[in-house]
N, C-alpha and C positions, 0 to 999 in steps of 0.2 A: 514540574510536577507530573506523576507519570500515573495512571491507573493503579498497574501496580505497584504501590505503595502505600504506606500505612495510612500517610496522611490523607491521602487521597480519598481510602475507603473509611477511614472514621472521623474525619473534620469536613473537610472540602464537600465532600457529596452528600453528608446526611445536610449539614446547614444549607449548601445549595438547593435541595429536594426543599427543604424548609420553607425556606426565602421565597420559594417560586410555587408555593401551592399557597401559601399564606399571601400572598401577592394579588389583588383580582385582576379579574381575566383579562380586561380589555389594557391590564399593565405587564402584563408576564413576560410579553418580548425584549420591553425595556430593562425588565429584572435579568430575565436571562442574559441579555447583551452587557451587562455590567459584571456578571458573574462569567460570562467568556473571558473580557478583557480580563479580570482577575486572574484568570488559570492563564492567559498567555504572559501574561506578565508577572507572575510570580517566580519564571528565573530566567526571562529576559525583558526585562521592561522597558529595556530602548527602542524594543522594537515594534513596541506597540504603535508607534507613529508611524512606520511600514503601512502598519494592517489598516488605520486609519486613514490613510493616504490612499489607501486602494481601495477603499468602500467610498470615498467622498468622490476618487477619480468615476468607477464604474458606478455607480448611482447617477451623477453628473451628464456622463454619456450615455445610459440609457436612456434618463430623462428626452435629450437633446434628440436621439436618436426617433425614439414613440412622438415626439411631437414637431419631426422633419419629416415623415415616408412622403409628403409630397414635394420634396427639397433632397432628393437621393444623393449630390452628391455631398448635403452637409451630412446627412446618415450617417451616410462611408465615412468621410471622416471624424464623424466622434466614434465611429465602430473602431478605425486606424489609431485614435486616439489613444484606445482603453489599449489592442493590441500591444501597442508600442511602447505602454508604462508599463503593463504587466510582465509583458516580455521582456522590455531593459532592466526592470528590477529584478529577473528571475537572470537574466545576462549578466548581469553588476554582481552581485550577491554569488551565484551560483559556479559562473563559469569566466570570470575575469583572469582571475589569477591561475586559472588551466593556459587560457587564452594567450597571457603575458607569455607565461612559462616555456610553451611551444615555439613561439613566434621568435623570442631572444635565443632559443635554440638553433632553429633555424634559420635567424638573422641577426647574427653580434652586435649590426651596428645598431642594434635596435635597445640597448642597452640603458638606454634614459628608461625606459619601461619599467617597472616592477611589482610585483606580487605587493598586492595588501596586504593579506592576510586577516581579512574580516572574516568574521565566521559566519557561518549559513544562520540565517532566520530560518527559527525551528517552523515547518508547516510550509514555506512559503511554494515548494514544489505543486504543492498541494489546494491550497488556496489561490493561489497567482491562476491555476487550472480553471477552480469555480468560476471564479468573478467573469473570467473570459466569458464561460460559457454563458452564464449570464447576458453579456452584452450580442453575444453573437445569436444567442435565442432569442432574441427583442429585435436585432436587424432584418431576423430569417422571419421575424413574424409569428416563430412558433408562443411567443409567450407576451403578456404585456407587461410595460417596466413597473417595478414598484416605484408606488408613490409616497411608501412612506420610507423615510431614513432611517429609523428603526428598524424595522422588519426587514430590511436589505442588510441591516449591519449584524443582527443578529443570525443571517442565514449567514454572511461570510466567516464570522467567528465562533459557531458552534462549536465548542467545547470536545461535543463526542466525539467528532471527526474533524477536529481541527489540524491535530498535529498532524497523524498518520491517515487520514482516510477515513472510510473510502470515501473517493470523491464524489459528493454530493453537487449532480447538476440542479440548477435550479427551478426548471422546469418539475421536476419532481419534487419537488416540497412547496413550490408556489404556493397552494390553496393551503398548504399545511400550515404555514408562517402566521395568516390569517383563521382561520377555519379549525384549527384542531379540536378535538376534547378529546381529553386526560381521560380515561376509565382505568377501574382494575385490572380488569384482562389484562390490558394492555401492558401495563404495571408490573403485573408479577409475570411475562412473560419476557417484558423487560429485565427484570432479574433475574431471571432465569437464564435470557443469553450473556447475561452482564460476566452471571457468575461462572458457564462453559467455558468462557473467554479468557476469564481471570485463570482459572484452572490450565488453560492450554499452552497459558505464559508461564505460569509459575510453578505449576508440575512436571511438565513437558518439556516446553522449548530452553527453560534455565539449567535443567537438570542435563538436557542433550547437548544442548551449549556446553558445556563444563568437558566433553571431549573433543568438540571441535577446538575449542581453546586448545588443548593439549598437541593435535595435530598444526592447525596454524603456527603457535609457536616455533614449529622444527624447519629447519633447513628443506622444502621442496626434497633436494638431494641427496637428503638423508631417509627420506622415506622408504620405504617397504612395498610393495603394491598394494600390500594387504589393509597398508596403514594409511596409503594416498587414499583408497577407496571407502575403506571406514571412518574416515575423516570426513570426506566429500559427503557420504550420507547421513554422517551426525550433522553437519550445514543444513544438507535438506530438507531432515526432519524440523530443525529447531527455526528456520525461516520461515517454515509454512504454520509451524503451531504458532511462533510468534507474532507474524504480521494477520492471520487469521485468526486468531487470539484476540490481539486488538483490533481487531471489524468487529468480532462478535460484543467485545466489551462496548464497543464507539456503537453499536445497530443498539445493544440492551438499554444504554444511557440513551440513545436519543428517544425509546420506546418512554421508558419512566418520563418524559419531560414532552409526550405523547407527539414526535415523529418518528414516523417510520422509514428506514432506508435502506436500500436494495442491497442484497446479500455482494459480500465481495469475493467470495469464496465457495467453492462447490464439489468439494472432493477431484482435485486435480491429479491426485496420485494414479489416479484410477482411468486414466484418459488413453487412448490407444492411437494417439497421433499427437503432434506439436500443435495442429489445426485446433484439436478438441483441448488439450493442455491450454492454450490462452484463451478458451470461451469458459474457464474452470479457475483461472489465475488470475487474480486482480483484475476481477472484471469491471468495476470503475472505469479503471485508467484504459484497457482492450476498447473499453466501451465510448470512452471519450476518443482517442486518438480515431476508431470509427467513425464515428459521428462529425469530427470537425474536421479532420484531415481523411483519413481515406474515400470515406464517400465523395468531399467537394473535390476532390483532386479526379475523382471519375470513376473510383473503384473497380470494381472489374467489369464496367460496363465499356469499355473504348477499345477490347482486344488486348490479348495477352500481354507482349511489349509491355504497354501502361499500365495493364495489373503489375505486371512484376514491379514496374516502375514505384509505384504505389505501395507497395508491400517494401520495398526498399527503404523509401524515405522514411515511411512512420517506423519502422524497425529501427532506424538508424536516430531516428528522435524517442523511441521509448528506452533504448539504449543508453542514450546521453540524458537523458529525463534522469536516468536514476543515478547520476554522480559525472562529475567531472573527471574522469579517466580514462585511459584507451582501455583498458578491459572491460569498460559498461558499453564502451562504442562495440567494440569486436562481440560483446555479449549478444548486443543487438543484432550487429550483421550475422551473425551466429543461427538466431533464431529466423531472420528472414530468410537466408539462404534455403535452408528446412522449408517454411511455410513455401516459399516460391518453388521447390521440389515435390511436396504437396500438392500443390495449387497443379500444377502440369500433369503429375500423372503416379506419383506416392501415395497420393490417399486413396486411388481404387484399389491400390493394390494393398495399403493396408487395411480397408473394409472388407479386403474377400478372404484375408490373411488370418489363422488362426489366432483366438484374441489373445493366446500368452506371447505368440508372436511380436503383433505388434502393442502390447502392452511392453514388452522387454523393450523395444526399440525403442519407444518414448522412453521408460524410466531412464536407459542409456544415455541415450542424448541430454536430458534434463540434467543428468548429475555432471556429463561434460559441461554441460553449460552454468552450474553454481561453484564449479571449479573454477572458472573465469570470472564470476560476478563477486566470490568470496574473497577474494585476495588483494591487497591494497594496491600492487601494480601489474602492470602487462608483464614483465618478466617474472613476478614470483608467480605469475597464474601458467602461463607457460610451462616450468619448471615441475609445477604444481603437477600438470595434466602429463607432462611424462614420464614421472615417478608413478601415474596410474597404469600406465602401461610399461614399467618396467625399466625406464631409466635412472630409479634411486639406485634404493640397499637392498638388491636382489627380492624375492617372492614375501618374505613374512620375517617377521623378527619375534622373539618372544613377549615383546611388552603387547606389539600387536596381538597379540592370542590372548594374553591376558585380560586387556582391555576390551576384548569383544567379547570372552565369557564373561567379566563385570557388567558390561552391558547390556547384554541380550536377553534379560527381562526387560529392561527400558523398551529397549529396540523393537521386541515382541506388540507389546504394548502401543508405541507409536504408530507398527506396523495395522493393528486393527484398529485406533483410532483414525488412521487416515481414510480407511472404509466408512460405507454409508451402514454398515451393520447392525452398530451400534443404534441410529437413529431410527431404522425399518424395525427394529425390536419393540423401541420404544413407543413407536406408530402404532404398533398391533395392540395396545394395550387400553384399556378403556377408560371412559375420561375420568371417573374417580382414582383408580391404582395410578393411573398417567401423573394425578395432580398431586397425592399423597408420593409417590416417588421423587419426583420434581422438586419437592419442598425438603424433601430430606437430603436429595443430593445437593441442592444449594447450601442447603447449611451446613451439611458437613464438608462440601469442596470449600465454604468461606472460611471454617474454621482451618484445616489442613492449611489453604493458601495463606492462612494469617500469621499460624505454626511458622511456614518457611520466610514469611519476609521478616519476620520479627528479626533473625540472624541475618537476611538478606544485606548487602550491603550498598550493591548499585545493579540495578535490574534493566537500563534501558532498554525499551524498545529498537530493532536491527534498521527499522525506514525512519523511525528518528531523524535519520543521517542523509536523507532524500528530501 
């Protein structure tokens, strides 16, 4: 079941909303945590014994954890404990049959080996993330473990940001899980980013998807330059309105069900270095890989060397975070390299640098790098990025030309929605016109996005697949 989708917005969520204010208070958790499993097991239900299995594990070891600190090294090991599950399940699941693939490659007689072929548990990149942190905030002391089973179960399977994000640490909703109250405001401010969200999937990213598809499908080699590069930018567009699409739908639903969760998105387009691009880009995951691996590792506190060192590693794990393939690896190294060239001595030069300067040099770089992150393997992405420079079907072709006057009211469109314009406008406006405007636009972006999925056919989200 996906946001957007019909069911979604006229069964699933109004009964849900129902269920869970007609519910009293001190049971809502419980309500809610039944109405999670439901959405995760509505189209895969096997795997709900997964998710179960990692709230009983990471409960278990916090528990063990908050009631050893005078016994550190049994701590450590329920901390190693939880590590070691979440991490094998995210190793098993995720990257086994990468693993097999390579190694039989590289070593024939290895050949008793073979791929599964199990599919991903939808979320698990995702959640496997939380629970850790959980456990590792109860070691580090920042937080105390929960004592109820409940309210741990429902923080791992929230619904809004189950599948896709953004990753909710636990630390940050602690007092929420217990503590919250529901109000209006909150509510209709909650639908209001529900319905932007909705709007940025199903207006935007589907409609700009429909020429990325067009490009993907061609031969690398057959490309145009004109057509490598309008391809790579209809990706850009439709990844950022898609997956910030769904943060904004997953932050509106957790508001209506009264938590609040930190923005995952912040006008990236607009960033004038790699540095400021991933404090603007799925800052969740920036933010996690921070906090558990760059800083313990030393951050840039131990001299250059071990920054870079630092900046390597997690590049090379946010990389492989996002899919089993060597072009999520090279994605990564891709981006470290940049940030490590930054880090030394790039970003004085691009802070003193005229800002279309280095505004261009990031957008550059970002769309060489979704040329690599968009393509199913290392050789079509390769192929990919030299038809952008000129190794296809010469400069332009005519479908090329065609297809970017078809487009370039979309394109237009995308172009200022990815600007903070639109939202300083709305800032300026006083709190009556603000909340009468607000209210019209939601109902008429509900109805329009209702319009398109009626015909829609199969909409999924693009981190689905993460």
């Amino acid at each position: 079941m996906v946001f957007s989708s019909i069911l979604f917005l006229f069964l699933f969520l109004p009964l849900s909303l129902g269920i869970y204010y007609v519910t009293p208070r001190r049971w809502r958790n419980f309500a809610l945590l039944l109405l999670n499993l439901v959405f995760y097991g509505w189209g895969e239900p096997v795997y709900i014994c997964i998710m179960i299995f990692s709230i009983l594990v990471d409960y278990a070891n916090g528990w063990i954890i908050e009631n050893n600190r005078h016994r550190p090294k049994v701590a450590k090991g329920a901390l190693l404990c939880s590590l070691v599950a979440n991490l094998g399940m995210l190793l098993f699941f995720k990257y086994y049959d990468f693993i097999v693939t390579n190694l039989t490659a590289l070593f024939p007689g290895l050949d008793f080996l073979h791929p599964l072929g199990i599919s991903l548990p939808i979320g698990i990149s995702f959640y496997t993330f939380q629970t850790m942190s959980y456990t590792i905030d109860v070691y580090w002391g920042n937080v105390h473990a929960q004592k109820n089973l409940v309210s741990f179960g429902t923080f791992v399977t929230l619904f809004p940001q189950l599948i896709a994000g953004p990753i909710v640490k636990y630390k940050d909703v602690d007092d929420q899980l217990t503590n919250r109250r529901e109000n209006v405001d909150q509510f209709a401010a909650g639908i209001q980013t529900f319905v932007c969200g909705l709007a940025k999937k199903v207006l935007l990213a589907n409609n700009i998807g429909a020429l990325w598809e067009v490009y993907k499908a061609m031969d690398p080699q057959n490309l145009s330059v004109l057509g490598a590069w309008l391809g790579v930018v209809a990706f850009a567009f439709q990844i950022y309105f898609d997956f910030s699409g769904y943060s904004d739908m997953a932050i509106g639903l957790g508001r209506m069900f009264g938590f609040e969760f930190k923005i995952n998105f912040n006008y990236p387009y607009i960033s004038r270095s790699i540095t400021e691009f991933w404090r603007r880009w799925h800052i969740s995951l920036s933010s996690w890989f921070r906090e558990y691996v760059y800083i313990p590792l030393g951050g840039n506190r131990r001299g250059k060397l071990k920054t870079y060192r630092n900046i390597l590693i997690v590049w090379l794990l946010t990389g492989i975070w996002h899919g089993a393939a060597w072009n999520f690896l090279c994605w990564g190294l891709f981006f470290a390299l940049f940030l490590m060239l930054e880090k030394a001595f790039l970003l004085k030069w691009l802070e003193r640098a005229p800002a279309l300067l280095s505004h261009a040099y990031t957008i550059f770089l970002v769309l060489i790098s979704w040329a690599l992150f968009a393509q199913d393997d290392m050789g079509m992405a390769v192929r990919y990025i030299r038809s952008m420079f000129g190794g296809g079907q010469g400069l332009y072709a005519g479908a090329d030309l065609y297809r970017l006057v078809s487009y370039l009211p979309l394109l237009l469109i995308l172009v200022v929605a990815s600007l903070p314009l639109g939202r300083r406008l709305y800032q300026r406006l006083k709190p009556d016109p603000r909340f009468a405007l607000a209210m019209v636009l939601c109902a008429a972006g509900l109805v329009v996005c209702t319009a398109y999925l009626v015909d829609a056919s199969y909409n999924p989200f693009l981190y689905f697949r993460f």
